[in-house]
C-alpha positions as a LaTeX table, in Angstrom:
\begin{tabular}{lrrr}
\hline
Residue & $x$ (\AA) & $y$ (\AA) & $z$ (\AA) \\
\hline
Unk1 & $-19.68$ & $-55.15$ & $-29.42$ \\
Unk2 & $-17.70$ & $-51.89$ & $-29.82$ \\
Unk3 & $-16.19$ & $-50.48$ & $-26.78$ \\
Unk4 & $-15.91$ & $-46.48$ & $-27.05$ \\
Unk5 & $-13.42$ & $-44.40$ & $-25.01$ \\
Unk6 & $-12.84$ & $-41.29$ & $-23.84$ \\
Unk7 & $-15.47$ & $-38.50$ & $-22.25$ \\
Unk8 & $-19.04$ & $-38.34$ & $-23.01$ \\
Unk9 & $-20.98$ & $-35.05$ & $-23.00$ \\
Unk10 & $-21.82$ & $-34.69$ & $-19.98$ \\
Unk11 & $-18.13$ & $-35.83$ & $-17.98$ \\
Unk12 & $-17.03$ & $-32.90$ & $-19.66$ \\
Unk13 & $-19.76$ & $-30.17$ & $-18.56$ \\
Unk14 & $-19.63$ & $-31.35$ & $-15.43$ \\
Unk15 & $-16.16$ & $-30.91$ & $-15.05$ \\
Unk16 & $-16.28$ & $-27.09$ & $-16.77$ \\
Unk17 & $-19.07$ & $-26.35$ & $-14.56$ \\
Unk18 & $-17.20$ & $-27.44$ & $-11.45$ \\
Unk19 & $-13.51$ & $-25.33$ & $-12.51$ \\
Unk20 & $-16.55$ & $-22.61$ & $-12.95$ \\
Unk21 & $-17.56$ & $-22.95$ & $-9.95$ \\
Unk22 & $-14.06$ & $-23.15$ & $-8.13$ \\
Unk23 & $-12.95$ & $-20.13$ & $-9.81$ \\
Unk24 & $-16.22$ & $-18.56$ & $-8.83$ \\
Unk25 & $-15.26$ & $-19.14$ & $-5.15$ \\
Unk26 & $-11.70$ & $-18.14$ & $-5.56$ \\
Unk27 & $-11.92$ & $-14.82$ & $-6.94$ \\
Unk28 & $-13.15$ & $-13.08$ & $-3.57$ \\
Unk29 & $-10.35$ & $-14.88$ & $-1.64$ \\
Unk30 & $-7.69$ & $-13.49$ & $-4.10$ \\
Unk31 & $-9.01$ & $-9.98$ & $-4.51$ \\
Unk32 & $-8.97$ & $-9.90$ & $-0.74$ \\
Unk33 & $-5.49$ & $-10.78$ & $-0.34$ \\
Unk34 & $-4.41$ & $-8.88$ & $-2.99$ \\
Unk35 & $-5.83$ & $-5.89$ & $-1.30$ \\
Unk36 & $-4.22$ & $-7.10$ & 1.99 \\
Unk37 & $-0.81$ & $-7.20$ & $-0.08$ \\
Unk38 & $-1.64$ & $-3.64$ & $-0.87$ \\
Unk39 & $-2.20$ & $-2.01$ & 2.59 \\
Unk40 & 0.17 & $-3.87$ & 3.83 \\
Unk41 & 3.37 & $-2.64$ & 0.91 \\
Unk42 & 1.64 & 0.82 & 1.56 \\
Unk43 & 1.58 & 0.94 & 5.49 \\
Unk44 & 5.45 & $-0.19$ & 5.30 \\
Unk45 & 6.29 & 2.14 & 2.73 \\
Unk46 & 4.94 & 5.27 & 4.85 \\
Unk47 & 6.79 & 4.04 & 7.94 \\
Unk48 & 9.73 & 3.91 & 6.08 \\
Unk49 & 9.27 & 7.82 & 4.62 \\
Unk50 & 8.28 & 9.05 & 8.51 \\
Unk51 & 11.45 & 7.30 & 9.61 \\
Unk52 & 13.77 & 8.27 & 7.24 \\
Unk53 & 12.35 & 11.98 & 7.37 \\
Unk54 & 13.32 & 11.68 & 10.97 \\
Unk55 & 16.48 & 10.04 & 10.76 \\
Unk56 & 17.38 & 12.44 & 7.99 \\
Unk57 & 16.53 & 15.49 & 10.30 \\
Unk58 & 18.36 & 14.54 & 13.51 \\
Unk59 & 21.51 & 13.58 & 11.26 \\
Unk60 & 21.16 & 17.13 & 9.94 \\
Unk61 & 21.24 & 15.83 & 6.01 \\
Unk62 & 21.55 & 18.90 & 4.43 \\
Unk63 & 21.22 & 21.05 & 7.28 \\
Unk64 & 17.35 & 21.44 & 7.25 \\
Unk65 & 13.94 & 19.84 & 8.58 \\
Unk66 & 12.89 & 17.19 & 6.49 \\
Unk67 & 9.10 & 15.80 & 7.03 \\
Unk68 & 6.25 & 14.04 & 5.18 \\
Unk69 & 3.07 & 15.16 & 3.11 \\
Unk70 & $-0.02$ & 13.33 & 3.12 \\
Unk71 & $-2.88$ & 13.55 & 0.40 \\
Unk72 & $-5.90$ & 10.91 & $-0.10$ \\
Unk73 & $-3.31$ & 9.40 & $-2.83$ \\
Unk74 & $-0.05$ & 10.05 & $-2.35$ \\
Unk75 & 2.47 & 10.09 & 0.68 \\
Unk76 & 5.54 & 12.63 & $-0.64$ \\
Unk77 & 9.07 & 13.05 & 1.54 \\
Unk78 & 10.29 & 16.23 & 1.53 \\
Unk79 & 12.80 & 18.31 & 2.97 \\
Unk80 & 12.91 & 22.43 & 4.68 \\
Unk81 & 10.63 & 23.44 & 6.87 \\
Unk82 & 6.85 & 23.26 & 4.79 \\
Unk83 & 6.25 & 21.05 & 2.08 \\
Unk84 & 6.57 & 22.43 & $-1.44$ \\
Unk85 & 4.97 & 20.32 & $-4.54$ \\
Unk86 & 7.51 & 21.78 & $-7.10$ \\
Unk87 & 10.77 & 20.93 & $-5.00$ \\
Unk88 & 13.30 & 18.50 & $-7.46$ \\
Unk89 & 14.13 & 16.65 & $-4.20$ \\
Unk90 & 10.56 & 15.04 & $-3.31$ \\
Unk91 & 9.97 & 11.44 & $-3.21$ \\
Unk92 & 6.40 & 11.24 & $-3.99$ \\
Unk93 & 4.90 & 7.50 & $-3.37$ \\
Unk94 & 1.22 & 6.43 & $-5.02$ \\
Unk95 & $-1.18$ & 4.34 & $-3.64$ \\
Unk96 & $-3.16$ & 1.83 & $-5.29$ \\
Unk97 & $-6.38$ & 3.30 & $-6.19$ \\
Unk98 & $-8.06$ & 0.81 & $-3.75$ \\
Unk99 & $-6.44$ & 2.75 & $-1.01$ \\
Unk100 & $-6.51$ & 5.91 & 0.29 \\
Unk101 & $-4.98$ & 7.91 & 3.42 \\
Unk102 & $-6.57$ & 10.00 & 6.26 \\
Unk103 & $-5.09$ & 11.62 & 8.81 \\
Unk104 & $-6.19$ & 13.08 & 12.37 \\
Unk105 & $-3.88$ & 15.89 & 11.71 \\
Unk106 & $-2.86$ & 18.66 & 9.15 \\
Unk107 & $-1.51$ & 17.14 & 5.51 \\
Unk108 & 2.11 & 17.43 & 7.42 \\
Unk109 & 4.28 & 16.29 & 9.33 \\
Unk110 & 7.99 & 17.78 & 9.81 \\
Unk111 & 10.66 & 16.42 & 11.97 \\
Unk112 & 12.65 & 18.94 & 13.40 \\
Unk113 & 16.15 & 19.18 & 15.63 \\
Unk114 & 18.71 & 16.74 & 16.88 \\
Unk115 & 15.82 & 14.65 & 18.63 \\
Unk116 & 13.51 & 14.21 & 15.31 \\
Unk117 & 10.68 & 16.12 & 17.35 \\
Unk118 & 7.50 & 15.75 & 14.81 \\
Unk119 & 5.75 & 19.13 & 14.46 \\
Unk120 & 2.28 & 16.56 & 14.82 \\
Unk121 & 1.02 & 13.64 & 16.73 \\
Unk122 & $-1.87$ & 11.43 & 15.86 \\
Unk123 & $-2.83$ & 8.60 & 13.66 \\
Unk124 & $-2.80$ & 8.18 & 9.78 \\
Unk125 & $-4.85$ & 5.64 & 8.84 \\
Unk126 & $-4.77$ & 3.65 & 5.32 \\
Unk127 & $-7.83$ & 2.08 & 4.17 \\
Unk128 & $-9.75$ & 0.52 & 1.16 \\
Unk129 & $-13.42$ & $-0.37$ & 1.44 \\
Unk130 & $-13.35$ & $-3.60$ & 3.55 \\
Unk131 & $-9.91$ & $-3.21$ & 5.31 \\
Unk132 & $-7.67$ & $-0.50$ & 7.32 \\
Unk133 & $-4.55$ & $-0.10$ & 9.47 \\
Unk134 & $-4.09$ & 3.11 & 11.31 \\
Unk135 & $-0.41$ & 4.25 & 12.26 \\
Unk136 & 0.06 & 6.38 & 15.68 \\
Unk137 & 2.63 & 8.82 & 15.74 \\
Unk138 & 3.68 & 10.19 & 19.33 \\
Unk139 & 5.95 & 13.33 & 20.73 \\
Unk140 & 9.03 & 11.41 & 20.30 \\
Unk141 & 8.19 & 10.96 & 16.29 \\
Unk142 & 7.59 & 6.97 & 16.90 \\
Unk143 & 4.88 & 5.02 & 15.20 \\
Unk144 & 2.88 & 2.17 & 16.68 \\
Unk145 & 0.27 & 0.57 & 14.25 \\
Unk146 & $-2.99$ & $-1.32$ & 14.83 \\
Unk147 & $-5.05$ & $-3.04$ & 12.54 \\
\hline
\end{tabular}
């Protein structure tokens, strides 16, 4: 009597059927989190430019407004009184193109004087298909998010 080892056939379609099946499962619960990740990076990233535009204004950094543009795409810090695409000094930031902005206001938002007034208040919102967090910006240039 001969006594075979190892995996027959079927052991080992049942097992690729089952990773199949895993992975299958998975993917949804990744590509959500990943675009979680995403509005989550981009939502910090524009509080950081509305702060610093606001910090850079009342410290008078280079004796001039500084402020924030907003496009579907693309959040872009800026400094003077209007935003101006060809200016050297711009810090444009992309989103991923799951994302994209909204705002209840104009495209921008300047900070102006020693108190960082904002020239707007509102919300900007960030959102992909499933998900969005909306930032509220208030007379005294804070920002409050909800989800």
């Amino acid at each position: 009597m001969r006594h075979h080892s190892g995996f027959t056939l079927f052991e080992t379609l049942l097992v690729i059927a089952l990773i199949g099946l895993l992975a299958t499962l998975a993917i949804p619960f990744y590509q959500s989190f990943q675009t979680q990740a995403q509005l989550d990076s981009a939502i910090a990233e524009l509080k950081q430019a509305l702060r610093t535009a606001q910090l850079e204004t009342m410290l008078g950094k280079s004796n001039v407004p500084h402020g924030v543009h907003i496009d579907a795409q693309h959040f872009i810090a800026y400094q003077g009184t209007s935003f101006s695409p060809s200016d050297p000094n711009n810090f444009s930031t992309t989103l991923a193109p799951s994302l994209h902005i909204t705002t209840s206001f104009g495209a921008d938002i300047t900070f102006s004087g020693r108190q960082g007034t904002p020239s707007q208040t509102g919300t900007i919102s960030i959102a992909s298909s499933t998900i969005s967090h909306t930032l509220s910006i208030n007379a005294l240039g804070t920002t409050g998010q909800t989800n």
